[in-house]
Biotite code that builds the C-alpha atoms (Angstrom):
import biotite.structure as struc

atoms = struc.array([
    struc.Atom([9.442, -15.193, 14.045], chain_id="A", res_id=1, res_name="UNK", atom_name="CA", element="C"),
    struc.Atom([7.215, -16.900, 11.856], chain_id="A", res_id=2, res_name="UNK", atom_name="CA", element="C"),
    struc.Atom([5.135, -20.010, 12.528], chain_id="A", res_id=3, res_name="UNK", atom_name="CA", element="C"),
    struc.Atom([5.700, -23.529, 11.073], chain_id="A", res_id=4, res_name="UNK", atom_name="CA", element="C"),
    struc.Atom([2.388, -23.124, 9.262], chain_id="A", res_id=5, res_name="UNK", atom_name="CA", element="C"),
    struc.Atom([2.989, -19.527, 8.017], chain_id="A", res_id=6, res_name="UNK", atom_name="CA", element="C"),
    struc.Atom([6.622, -21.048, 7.100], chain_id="A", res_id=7, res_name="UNK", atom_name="CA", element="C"),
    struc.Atom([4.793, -23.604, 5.397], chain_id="A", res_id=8, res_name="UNK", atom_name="CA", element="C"),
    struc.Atom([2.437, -21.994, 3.861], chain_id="A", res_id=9, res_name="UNK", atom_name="CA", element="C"),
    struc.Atom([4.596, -19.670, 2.215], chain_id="A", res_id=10, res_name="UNK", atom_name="CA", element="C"),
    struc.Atom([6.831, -22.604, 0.662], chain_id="A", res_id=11, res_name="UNK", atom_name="CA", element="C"),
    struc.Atom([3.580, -23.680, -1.052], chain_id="A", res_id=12, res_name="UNK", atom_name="CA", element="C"),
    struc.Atom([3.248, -19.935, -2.296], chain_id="A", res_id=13, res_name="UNK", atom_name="CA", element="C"),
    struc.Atom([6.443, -19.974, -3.802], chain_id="A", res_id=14, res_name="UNK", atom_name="CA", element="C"),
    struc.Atom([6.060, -23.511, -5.108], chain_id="A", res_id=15, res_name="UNK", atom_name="CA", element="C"),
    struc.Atom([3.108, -22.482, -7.366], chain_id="A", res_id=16, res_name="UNK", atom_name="CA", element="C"),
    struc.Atom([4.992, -19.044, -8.351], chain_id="A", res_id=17, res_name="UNK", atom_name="CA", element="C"),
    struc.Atom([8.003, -21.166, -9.609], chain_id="A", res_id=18, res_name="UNK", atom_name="CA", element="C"),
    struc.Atom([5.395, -23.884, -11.119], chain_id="A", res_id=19, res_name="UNK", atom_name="CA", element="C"),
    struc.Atom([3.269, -21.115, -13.092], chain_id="A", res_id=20, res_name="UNK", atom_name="CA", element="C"),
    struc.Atom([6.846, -19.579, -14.381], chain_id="A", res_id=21, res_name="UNK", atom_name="CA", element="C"),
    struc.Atom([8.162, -23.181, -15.221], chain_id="A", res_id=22, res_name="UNK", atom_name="CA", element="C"),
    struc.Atom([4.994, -24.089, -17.146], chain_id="A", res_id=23, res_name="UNK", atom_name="CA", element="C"),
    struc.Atom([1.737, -22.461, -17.467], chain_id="A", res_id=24, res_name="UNK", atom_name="CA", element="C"),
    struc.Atom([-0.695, -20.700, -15.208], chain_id="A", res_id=25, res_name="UNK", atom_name="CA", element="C"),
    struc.Atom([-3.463, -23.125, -17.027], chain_id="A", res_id=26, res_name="UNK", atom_name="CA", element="C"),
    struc.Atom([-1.990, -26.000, -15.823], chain_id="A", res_id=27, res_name="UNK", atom_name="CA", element="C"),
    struc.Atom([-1.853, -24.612, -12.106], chain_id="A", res_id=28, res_name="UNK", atom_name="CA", element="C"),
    struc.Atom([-3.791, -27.463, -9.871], chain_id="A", res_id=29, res_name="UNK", atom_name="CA", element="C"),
    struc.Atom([-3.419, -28.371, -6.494], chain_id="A", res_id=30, res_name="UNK", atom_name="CA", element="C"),
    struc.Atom([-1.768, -31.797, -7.310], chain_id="A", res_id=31, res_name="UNK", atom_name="CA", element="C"),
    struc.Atom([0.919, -29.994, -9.482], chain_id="A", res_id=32, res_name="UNK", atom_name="CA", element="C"),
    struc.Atom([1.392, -27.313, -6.471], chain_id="A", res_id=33, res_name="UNK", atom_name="CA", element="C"),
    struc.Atom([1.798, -29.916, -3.929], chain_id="A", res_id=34, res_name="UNK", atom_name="CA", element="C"),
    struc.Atom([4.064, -32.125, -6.368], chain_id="A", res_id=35, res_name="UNK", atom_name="CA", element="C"),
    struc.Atom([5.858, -29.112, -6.935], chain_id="A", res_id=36, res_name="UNK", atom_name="CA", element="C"),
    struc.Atom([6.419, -28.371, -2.782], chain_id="A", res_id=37, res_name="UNK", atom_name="CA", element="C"),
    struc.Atom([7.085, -31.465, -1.783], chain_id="A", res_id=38, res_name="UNK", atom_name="CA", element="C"),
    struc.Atom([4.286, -32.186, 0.181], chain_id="A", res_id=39, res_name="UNK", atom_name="CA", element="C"),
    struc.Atom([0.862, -34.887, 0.190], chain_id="A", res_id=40, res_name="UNK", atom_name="CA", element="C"),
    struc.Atom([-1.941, -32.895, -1.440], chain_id="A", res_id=41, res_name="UNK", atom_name="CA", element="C"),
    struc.Atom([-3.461, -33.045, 1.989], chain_id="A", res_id=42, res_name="UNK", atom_name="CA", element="C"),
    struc.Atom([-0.820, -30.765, 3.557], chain_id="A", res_id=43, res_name="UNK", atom_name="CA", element="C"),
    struc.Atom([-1.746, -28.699, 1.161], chain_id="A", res_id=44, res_name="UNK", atom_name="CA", element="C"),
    struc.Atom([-5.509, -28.625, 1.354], chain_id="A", res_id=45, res_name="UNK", atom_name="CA", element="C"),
    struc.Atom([-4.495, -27.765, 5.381], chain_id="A", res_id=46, res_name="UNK", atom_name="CA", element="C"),
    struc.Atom([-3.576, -24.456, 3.762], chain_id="A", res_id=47, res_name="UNK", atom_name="CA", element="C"),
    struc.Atom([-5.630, -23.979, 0.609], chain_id="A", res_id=48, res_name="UNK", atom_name="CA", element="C"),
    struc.Atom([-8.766, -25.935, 0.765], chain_id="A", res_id=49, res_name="UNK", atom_name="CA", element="C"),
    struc.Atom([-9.500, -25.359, -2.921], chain_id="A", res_id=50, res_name="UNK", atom_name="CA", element="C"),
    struc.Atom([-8.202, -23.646, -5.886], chain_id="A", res_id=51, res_name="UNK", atom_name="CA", element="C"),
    struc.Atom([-9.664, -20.731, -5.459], chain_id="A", res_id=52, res_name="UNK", atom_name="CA", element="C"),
    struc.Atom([-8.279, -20.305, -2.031], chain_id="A", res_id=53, res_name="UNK", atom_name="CA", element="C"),
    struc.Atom([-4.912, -21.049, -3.346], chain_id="A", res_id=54, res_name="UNK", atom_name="CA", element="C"),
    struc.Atom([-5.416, -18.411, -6.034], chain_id="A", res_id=55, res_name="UNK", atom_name="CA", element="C"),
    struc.Atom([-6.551, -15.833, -3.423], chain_id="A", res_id=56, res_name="UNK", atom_name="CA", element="C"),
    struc.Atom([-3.143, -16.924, -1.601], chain_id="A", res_id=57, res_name="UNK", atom_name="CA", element="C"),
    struc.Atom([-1.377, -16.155, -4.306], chain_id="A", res_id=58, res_name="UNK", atom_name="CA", element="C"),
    struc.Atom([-2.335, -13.045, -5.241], chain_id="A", res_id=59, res_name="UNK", atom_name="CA", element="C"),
    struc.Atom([-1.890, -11.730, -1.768], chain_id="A", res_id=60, res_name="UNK", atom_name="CA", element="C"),
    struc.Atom([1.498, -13.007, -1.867], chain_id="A", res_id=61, res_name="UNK", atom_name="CA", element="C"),
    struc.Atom([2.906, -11.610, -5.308], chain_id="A", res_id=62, res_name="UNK", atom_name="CA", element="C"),
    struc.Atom([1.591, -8.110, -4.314], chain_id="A", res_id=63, res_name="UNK", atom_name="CA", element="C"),
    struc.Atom([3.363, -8.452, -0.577], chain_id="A", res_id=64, res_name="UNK", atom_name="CA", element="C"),
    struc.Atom([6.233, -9.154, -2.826], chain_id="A", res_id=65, res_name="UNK", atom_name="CA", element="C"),
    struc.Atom([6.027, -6.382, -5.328], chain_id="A", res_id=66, res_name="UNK", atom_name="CA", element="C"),
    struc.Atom([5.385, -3.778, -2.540], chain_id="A", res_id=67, res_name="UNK", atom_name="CA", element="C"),
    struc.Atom([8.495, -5.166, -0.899], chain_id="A", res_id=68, res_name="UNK", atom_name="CA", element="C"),
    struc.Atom([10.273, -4.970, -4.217], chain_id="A", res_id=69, res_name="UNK", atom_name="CA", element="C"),
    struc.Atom([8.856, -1.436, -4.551], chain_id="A", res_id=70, res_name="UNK", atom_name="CA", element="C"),
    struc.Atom([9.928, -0.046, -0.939], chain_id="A", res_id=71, res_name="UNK", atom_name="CA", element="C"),
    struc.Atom([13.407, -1.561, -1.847], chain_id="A", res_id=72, res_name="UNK", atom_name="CA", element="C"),
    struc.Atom([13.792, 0.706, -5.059], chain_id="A", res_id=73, res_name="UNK", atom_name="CA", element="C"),
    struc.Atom([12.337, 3.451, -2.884], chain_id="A", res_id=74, res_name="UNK", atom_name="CA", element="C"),
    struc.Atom([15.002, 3.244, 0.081], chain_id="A", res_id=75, res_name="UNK", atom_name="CA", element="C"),
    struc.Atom([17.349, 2.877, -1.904], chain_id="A", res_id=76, res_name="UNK", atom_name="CA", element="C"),
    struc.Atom([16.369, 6.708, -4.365], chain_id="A", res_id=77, res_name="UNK", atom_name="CA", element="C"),
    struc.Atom([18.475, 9.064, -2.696], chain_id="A", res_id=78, res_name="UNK", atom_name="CA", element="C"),
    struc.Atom([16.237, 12.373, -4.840], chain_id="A", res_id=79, res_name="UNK", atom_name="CA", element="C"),
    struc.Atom([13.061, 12.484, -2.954], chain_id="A", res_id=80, res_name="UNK", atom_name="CA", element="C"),
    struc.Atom([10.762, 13.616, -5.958], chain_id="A", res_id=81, res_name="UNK", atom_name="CA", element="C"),
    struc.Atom([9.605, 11.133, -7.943], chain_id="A", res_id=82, res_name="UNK", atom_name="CA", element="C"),
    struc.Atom([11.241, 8.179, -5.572], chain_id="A", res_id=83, res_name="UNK", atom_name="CA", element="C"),
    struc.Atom([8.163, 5.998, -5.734], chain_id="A", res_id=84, res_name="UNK", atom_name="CA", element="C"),
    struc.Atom([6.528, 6.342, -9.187], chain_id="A", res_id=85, res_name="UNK", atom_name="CA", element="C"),
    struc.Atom([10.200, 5.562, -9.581], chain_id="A", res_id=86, res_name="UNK", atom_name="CA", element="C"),
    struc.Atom([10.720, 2.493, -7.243], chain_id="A", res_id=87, res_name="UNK", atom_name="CA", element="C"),
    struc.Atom([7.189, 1.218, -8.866], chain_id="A", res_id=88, res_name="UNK", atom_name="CA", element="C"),
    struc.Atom([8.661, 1.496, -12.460], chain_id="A", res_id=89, res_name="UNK", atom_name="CA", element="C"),
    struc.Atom([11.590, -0.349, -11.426], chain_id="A", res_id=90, res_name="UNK", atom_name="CA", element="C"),
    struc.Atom([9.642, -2.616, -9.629], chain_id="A", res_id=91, res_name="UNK", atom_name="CA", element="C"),
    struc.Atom([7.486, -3.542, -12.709], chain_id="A", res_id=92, res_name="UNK", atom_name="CA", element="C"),
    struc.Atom([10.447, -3.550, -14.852], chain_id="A", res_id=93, res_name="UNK", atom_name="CA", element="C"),
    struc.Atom([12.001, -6.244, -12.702], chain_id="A", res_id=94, res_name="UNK", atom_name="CA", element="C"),
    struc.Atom([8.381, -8.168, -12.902], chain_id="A", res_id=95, res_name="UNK", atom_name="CA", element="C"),
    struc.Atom([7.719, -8.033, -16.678], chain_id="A", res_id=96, res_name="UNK", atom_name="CA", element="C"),
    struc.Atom([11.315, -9.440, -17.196], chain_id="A", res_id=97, res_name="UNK", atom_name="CA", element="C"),
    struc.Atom([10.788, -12.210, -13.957], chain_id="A", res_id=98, res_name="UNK", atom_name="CA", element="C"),
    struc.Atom([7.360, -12.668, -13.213], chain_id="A", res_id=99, res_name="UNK", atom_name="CA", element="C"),
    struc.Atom([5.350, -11.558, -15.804], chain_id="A", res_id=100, res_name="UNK", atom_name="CA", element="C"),
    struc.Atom([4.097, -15.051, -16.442], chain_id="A", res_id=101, res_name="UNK", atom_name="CA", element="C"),
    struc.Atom([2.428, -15.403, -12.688], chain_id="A", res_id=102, res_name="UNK", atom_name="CA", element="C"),
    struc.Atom([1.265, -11.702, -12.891], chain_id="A", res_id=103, res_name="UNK", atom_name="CA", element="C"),
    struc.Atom([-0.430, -12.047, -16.397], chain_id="A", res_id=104, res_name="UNK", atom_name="CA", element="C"),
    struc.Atom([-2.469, -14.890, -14.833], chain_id="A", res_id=105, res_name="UNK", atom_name="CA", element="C"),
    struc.Atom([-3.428, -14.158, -11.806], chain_id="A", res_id=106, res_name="UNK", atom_name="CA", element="C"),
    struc.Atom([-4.551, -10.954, -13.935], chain_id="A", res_id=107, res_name="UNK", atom_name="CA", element="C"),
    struc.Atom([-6.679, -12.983, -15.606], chain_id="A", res_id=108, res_name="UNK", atom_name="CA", element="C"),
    struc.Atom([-8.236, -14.635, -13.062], chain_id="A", res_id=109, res_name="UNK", atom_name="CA", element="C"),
    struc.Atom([-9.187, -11.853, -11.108], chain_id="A", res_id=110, res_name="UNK", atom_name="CA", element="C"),
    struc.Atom([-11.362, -11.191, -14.098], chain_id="A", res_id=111, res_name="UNK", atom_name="CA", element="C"),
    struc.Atom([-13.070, -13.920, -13.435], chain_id="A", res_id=112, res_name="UNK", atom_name="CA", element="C"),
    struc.Atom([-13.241, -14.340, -9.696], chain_id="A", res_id=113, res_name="UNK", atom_name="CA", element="C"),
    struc.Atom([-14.495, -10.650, -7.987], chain_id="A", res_id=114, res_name="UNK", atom_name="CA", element="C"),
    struc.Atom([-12.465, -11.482, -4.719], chain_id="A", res_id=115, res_name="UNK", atom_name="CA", element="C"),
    struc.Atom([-9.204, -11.496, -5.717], chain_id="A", res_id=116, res_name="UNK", atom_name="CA", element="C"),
    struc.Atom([-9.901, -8.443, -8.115], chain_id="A", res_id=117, res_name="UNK", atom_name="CA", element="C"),
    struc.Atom([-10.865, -6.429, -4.884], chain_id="A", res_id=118, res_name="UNK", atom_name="CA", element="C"),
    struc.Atom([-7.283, -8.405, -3.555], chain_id="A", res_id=119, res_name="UNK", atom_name="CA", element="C"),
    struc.Atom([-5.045, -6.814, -6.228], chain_id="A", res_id=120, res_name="UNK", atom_name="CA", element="C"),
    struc.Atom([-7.233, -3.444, -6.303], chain_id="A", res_id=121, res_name="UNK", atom_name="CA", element="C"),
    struc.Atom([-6.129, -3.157, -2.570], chain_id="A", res_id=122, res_name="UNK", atom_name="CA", element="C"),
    struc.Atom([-1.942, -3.624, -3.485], chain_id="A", res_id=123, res_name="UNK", atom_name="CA", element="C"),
    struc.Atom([-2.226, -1.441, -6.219], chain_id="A", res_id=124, res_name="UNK", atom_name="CA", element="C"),
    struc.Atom([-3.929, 1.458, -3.433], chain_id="A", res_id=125, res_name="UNK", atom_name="CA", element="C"),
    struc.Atom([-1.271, 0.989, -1.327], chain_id="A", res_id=126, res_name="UNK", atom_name="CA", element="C"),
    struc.Atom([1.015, 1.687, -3.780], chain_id="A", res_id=127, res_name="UNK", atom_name="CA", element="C"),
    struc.Atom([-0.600, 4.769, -5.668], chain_id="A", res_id=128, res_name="UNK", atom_name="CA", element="C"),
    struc.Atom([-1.571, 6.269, -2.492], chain_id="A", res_id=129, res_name="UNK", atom_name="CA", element="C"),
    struc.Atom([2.461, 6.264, -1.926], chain_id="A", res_id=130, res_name="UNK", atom_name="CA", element="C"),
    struc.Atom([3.253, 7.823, -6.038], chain_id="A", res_id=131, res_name="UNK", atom_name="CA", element="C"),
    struc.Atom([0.619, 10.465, -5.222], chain_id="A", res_id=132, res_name="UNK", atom_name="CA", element="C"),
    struc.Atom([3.068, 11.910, -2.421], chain_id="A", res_id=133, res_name="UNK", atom_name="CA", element="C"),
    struc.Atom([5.669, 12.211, -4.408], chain_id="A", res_id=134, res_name="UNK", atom_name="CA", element="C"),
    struc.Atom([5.919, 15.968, -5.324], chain_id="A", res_id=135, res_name="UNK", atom_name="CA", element="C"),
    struc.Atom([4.918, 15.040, -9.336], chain_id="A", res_id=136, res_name="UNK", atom_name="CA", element="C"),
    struc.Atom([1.850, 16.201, -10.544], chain_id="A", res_id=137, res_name="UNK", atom_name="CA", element="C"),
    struc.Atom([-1.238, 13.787, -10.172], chain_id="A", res_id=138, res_name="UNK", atom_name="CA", element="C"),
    struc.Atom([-1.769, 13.716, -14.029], chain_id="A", res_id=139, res_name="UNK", atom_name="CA", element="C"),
    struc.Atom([2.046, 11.934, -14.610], chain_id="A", res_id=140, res_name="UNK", atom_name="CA", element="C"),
    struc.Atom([1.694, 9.654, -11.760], chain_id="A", res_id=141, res_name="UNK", atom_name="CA", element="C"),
    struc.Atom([-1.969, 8.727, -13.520], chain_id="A", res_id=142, res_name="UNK", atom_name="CA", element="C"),
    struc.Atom([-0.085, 8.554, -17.024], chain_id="A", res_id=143, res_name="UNK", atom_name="CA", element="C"),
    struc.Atom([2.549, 6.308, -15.273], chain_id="A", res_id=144, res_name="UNK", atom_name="CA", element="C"),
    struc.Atom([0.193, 4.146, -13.781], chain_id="A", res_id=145, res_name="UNK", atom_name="CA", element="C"),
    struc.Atom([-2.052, 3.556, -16.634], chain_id="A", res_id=146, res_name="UNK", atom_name="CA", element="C"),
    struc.Atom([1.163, 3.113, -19.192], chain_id="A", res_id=147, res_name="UNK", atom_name="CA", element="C"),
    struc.Atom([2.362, 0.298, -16.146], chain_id="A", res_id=148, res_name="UNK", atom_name="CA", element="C"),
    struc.Atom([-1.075, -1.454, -16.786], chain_id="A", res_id=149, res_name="UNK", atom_name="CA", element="C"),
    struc.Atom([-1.131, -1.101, -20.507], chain_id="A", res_id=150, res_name="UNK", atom_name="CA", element="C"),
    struc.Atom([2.271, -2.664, -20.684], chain_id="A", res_id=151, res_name="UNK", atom_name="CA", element="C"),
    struc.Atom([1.050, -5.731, -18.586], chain_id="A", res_id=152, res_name="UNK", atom_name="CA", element="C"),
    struc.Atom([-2.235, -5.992, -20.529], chain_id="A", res_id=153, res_name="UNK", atom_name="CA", element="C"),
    struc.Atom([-0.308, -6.359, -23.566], chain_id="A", res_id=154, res_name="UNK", atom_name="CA", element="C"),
    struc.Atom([1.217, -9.131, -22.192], chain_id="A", res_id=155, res_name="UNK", atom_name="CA", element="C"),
    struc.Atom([-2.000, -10.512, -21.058], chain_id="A", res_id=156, res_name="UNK", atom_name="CA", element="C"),
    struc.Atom([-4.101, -10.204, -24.218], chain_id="A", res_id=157, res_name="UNK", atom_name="CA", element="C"),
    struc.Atom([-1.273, -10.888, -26.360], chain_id="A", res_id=158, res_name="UNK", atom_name="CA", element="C"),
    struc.Atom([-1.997, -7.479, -28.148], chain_id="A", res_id=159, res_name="UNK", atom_name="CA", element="C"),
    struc.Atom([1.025, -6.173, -29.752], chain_id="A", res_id=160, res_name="UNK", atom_name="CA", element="C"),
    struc.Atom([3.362, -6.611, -26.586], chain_id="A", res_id=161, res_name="UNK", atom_name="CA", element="C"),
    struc.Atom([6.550, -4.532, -26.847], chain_id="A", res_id=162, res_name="UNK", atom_name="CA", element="C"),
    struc.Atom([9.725, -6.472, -27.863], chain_id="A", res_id=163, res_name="UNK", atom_name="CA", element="C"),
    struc.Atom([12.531, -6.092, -25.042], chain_id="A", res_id=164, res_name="UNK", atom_name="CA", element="C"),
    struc.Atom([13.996, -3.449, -26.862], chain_id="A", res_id=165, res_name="UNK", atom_name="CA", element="C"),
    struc.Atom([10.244, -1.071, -26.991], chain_id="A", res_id=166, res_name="UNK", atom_name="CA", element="C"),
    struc.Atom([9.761, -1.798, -23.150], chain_id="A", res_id=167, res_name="UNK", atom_name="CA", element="C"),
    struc.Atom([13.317, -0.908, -21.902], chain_id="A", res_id=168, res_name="UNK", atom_name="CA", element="C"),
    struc.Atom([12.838, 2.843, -24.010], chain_id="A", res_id=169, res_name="UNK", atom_name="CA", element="C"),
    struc.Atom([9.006, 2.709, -22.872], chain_id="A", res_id=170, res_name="UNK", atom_name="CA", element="C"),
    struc.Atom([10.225, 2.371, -19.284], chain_id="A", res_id=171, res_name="UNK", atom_name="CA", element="C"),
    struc.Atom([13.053, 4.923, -19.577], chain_id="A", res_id=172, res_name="UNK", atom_name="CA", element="C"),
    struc.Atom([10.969, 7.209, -20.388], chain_id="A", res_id=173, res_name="UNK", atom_name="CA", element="C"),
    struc.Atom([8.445, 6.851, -17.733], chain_id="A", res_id=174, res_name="UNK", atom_name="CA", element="C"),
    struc.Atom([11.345, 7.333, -15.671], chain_id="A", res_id=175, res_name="UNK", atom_name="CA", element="C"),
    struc.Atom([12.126, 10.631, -16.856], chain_id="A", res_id=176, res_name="UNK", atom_name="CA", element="C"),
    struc.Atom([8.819, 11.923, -16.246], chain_id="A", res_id=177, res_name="UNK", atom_name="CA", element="C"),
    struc.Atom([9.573, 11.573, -12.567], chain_id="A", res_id=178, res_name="UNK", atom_name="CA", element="C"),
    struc.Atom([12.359, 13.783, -12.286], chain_id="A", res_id=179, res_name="UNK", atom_name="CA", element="C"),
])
């Protein structure tokens, strides 16, 4: 059972994910966050003495949630090969349609801040280290990877991102390339 202030802190987690994908991740500051939970900003500091911190919070928290998301879609692949490059397209599929918006921007402030690239560099390991044991050659499960990121830094850079239509046949046909 979790504790009142792991309880708490993850309301203020999912108070600035809902925030960001209501407005802007630009406009993301602790007043807005703690406007947005319901709570004095000082409740809030408690957790997340700065921005920063907050930031670090949350990208520790989206990519708990996207592994969860990802072990989902793998339970729930009954053909062994390919079941987690799978789960982890689905997984991003789900994400660019959802949460692309909080993902985009917490992509580009890890540019900025080296501590919470190191954070996401350590969710994406846990997750290759998983598509690399799935009986597919190493080169697709690179291709699918790198295709994954290239999709979100479309988004991010606002280079050429794929209409709906592009990304559903773009994903598709990662998907084949897992069976």
């Amino acid at each position: 059972m979790k504790s009142k202030s792991a309880i708490k802190r993850q309301h203020i987690l999912k108070s600035a994910t809902v925030f960001i994908l209501e407005n802007n991740f630009n406009k993301l500051t602790l007043d807005a966050v703690a406007k947005q939970a319901g709570i004095s900003k000082g409740g809030l500091l408690y957790h997340f003495p700065n921005k920063e911190a907050l930031l670090m919070g949350l990208t520790q928290y989206t990519f708990e949630e996207f592994t969860i998301l990802t072990e989902a879609h793998a339970k729930e692949d009954p053909v062994e090969k390919g079941k987690w490059s799978r789960a982890y397209i689905e997984a991003v599929k789900w994400d660019l349609e959802n949460n692309a918006a909080l993902n985009v921007g917490i992509m580009a402030a890890s540019t900025l801040d080296p501590k919470l690239s190191e954070s996401m560099s350590h969710g994406y390991q846990h997750i290759q280290s998983k598509m690399e044991k799935d009986s597919i050659d190493s080169e697709t499960v690179a291709i699918i990877r790198l295709a994954i990121d290239g999709l979100y830094y479309a988004e991010l850079f606002n280079i050429a991102p794929l209409d709906e239509k592009s990304r559903e046949k773009v994903i598709q046909q990662l998907i084949n390339m897992t069976k």
